[in-house]
C-alpha positions as CSV (number, residue, x, y, z in Angstrom):
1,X,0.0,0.0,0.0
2,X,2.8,2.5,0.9
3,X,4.5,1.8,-2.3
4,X,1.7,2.7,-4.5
5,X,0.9,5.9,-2.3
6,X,4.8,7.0,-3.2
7,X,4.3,6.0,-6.9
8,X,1.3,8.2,-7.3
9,X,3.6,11.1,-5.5
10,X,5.5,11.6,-8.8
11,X,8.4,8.7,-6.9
12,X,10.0,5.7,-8.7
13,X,10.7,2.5,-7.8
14,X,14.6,2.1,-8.2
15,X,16.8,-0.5,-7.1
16,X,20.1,-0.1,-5.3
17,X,23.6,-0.4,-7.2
18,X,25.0,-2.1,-4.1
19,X,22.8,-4.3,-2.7
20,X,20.3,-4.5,-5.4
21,X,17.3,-4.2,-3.1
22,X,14.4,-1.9,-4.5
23,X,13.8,1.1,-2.9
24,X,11.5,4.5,-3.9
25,X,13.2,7.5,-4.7
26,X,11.6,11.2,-6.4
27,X,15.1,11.9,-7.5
28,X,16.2,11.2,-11.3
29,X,20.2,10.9,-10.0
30,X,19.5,8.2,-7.1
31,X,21.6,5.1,-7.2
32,X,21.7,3.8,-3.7
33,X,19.0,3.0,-1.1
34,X,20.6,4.1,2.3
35,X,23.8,6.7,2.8
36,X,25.5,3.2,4.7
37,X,25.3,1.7,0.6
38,X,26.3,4.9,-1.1
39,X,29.6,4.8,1.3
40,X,30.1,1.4,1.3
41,X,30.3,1.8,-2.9
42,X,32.6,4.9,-2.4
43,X,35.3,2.7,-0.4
44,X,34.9,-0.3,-2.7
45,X,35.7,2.0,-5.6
46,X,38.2,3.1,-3.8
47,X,40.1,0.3,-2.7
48,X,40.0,-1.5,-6.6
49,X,41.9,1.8,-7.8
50,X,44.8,1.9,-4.9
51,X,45.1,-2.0,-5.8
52,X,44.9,-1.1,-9.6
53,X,47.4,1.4,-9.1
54,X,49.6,-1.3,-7.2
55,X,49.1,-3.3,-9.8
56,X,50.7,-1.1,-12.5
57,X,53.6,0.1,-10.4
58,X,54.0,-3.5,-9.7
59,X,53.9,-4.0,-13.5
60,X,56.5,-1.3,-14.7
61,X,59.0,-2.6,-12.4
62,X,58.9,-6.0,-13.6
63,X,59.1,-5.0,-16.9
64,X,62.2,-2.4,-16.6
65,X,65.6,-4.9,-17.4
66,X,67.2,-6.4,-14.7
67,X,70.5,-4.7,-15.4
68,X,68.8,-1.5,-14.1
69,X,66.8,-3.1,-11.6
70,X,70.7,-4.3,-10.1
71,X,72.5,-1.0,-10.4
72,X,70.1,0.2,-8.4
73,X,70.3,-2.7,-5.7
74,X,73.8,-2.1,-6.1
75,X,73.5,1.4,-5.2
76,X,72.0,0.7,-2.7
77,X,74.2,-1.4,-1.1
78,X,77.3,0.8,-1.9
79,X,75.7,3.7,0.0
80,X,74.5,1.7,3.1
81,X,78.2,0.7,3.4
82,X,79.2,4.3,3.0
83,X,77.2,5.3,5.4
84,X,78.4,2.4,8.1
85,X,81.8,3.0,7.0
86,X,81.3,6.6,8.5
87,X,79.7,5.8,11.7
88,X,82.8,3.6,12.3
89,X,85.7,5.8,11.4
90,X,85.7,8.0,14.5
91,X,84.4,10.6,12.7
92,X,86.8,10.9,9.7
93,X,90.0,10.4,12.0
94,X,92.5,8.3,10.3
95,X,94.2,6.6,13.6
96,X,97.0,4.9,11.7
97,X,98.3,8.6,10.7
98,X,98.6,9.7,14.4
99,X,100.4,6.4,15.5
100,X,103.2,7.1,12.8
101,X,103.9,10.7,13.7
102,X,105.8,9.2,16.8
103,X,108.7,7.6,16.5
């Protein structure tokens, strides 16, 4: 009874994008039947295009050569050692200089 009071009101009878249930609407643009499915399409949208996006990055480094893809672990590795190489040198102190000053 209530559905065919809101069809005479100039309402339709839609049904939801998400959940697919029917619901009755008076606007043209409505997709959804609650706010809860509207958001819960907004995250799912969401979520597909960060993975997409994952995806693709994931895809263009697989596909750049490997000789790139190991200069770069390689230069990598050459500046962690740097960089360890410095914490252990006393600060840039060459000890086997000041040991050969004395006689």
């Amino acid at each position: 009874m209530m559905a065919y009071l809101d069809i005479n009101d100039d309402k339709r009878i839609l049904v939801c994008d998400e959940d697919l249930r029917p619901f009755v609407s008076g606007a043209y643009q409505a997709r959804y039947c609650f706010e809860r499915c509207r958001r819960r399409a907004v995250k799912r949208a969401y979520r597909q295009r960060l993975r997409d996006r994952a995806a693709t990055e994931k895809q263009s480094t697989l596909d750049s050569t490997p000789s790139q893809s190991l200069s770069k672990i390689e230069l990598a590795a050459g500046e962690k050692g740097a960089r360890s190489m410095g914490k252990r040198s006393n600060g840039g102190i060459d000890l086997s200089a000041r040991h050969q000053a004395h006689p």
